[in-house]
C-alpha positions in Angstrom: 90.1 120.8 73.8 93.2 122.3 71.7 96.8 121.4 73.0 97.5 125.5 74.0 94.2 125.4 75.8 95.3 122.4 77.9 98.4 123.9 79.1 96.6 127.1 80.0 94.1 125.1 82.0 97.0 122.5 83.6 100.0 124.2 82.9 103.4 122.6 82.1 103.1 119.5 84.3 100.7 117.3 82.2 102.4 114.6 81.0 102.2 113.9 77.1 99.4 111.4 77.7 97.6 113.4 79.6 96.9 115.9 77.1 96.3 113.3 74.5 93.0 111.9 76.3 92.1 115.8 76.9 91.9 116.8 73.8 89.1 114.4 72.7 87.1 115.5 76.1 84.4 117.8 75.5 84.7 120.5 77.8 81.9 121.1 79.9 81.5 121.6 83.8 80.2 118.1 85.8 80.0 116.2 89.2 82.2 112.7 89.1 84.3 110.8 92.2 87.9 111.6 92.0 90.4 111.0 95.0 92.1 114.0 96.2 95.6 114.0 96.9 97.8 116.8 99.1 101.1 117.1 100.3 102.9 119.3 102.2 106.4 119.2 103.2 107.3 119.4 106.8 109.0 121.9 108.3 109.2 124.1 105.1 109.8 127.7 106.5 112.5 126.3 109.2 114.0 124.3 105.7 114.9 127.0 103.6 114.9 130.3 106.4 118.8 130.6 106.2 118.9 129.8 102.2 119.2 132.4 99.3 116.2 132.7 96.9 117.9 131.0 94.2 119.0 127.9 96.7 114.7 128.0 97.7 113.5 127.4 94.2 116.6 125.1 93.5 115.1 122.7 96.7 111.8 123.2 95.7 112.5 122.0 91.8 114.4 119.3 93.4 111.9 117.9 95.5 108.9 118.7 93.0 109.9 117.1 90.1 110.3 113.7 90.7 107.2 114.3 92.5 105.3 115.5 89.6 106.5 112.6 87.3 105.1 110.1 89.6 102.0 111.8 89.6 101.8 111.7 86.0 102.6 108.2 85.9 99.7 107.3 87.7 97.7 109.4 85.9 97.2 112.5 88.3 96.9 115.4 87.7 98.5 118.3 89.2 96.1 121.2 90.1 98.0 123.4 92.6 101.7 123.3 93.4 102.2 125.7 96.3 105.5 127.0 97.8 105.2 123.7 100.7 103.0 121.8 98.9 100.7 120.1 96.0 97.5 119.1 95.3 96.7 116.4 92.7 93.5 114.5 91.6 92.9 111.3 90.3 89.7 110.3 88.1 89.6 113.8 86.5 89.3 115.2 84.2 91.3 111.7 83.0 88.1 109.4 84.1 89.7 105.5 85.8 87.8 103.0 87.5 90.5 102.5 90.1 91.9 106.4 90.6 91.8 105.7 94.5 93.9 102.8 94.4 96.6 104.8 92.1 96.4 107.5 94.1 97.4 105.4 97.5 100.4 103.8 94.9 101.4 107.0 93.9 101.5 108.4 97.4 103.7 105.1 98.8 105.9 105.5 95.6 106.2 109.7 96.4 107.1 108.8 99.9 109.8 106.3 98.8 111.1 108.6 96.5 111.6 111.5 99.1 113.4 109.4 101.6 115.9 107.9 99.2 116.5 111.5 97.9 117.1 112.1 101.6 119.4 109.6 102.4 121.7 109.8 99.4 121.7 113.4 100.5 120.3 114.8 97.2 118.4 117.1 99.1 118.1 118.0 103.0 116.9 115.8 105.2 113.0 116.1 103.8 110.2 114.7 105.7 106.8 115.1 103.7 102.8 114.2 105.0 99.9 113.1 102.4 96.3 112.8 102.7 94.1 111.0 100.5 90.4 111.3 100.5 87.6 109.7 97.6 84.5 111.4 97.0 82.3 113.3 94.6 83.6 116.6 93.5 82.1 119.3 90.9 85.1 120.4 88.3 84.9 122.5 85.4 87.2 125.9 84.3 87.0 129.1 86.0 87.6 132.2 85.0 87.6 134.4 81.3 88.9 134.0 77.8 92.4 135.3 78.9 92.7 132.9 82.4 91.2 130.1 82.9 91.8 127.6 85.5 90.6 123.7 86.0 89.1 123.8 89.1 87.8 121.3 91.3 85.3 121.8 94.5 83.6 120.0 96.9 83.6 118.8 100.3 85.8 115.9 99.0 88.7 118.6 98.6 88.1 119.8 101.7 88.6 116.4 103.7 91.8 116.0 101.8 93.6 119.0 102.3 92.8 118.2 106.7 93.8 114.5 106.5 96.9 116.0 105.3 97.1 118.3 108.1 96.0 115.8 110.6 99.0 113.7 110.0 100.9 116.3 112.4 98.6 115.1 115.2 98.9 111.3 114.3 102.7 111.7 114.3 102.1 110.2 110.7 103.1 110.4 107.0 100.5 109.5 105.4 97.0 108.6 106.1 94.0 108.1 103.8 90.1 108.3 104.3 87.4 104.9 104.7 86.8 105.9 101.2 89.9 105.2 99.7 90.8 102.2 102.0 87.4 100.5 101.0 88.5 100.8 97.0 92.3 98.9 97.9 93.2 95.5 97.8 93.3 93.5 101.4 97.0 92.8 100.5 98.0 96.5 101.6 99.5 95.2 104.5 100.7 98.0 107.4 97.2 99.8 107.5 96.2 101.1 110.5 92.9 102.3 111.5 93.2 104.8 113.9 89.4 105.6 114.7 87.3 108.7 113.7 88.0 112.5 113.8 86.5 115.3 113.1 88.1 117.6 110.5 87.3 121.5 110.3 84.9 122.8 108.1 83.5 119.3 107.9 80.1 118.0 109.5 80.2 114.3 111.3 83.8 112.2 111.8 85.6 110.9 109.4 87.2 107.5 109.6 90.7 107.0 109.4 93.8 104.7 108.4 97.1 105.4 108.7 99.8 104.0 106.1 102.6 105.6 107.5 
């Protein structure tokens, strides 16, 4: 792929080596495992009710950006960011033998980042939740010759986007599938497994750990 067609396809966010390994991948549609990464910051509406637009997109770049570097420098990608929120995946279309294991890093080092932001009072008090979930998922670019979008689908998307959303019920951060916690190194120390749940939209329970 050409350099303009990778930022029509990812946007500004890729990182400079990003679009280097992108631009010798053919482009074609296919089904690989990726871990699936989304975030969501707490409380968002009762956050930014009494601020002026300008002030919202002011929070917002200052809470996102650091964000997005750290995504980058594990070799994420971002593939939505939403007004609350971002979703990220890891393994594609950048292929790695270990994307589950730098997703988990990335999401310890995006928690880390957010409450030292926090406490120096960079921003307001921010509390954020991520979910983590590895599985097979089909990707390849939607849409025509004047917008196209990377797109990835799949169940495994799916389970992401409600661990995320079941860290409100947990009283938790961040908590990641028996997927992801089977590809990490038994010296993560402070996992929890907190049994099996069922997530909507999704057949059978899924087991989970939380990290925080």
């Amino acid at each position: 792929m050409a350099k303009n067609q990778i930022e029509k396809l990812f946007g500004q966010q890729v990182s400079k080596e990003v679009v280097k390994a992108l631009i010798n991948q053919p482009e074609q549609s296919k089904k690989v495992e990726a871990s699936i990464m989304f975030l969501d910051i707490r409380d968002f509406t009762s956050l930014v009710e009494s601020k002026t637009p300008q002030e919202i997109i002011e929070y917002q770049n200052k809470v996102f950006e650091p964000i997005i570097d750290i995504i980058n420098d594990h070799e994420g990608i971002v593939n939505q960011i939403l007004g609350d929120g971002i979703m990220a995946s890891f393994g594609t279309p950048i292929e790695s033998e270990d994307h589950a294991s730098k997703a988990f890093q990335c999401g310890l080092k995006i928690l880390h980042k957010v409450e030292t932001m926090s406490n120096e009072k960079n921003i307001p008090f921010t509390k954020i939740g991520i979910g983590i979930h590895t599985g097979p998922v089909v990707t390849g670019n939607i849409g025509n010759d004047e917008r196209k979008q990377f797109s990835i689908s799949g169940s495994a998307v799916i389970i992401a986007a409600r661990l995320e959303q079941l860290n409100k019920k947990l009283a938790s951060q961040f908590v990641i599938s028996k997927e992801v916690f089977s590809c990490l190194n038994r010296d993560n120390g402070g996992i929890m497994a907190v049994g099996s749940h069922e997530l909507k939209g999704i057949g059978g329970k899924v087991e989970v750990y939380k990290v925080r």
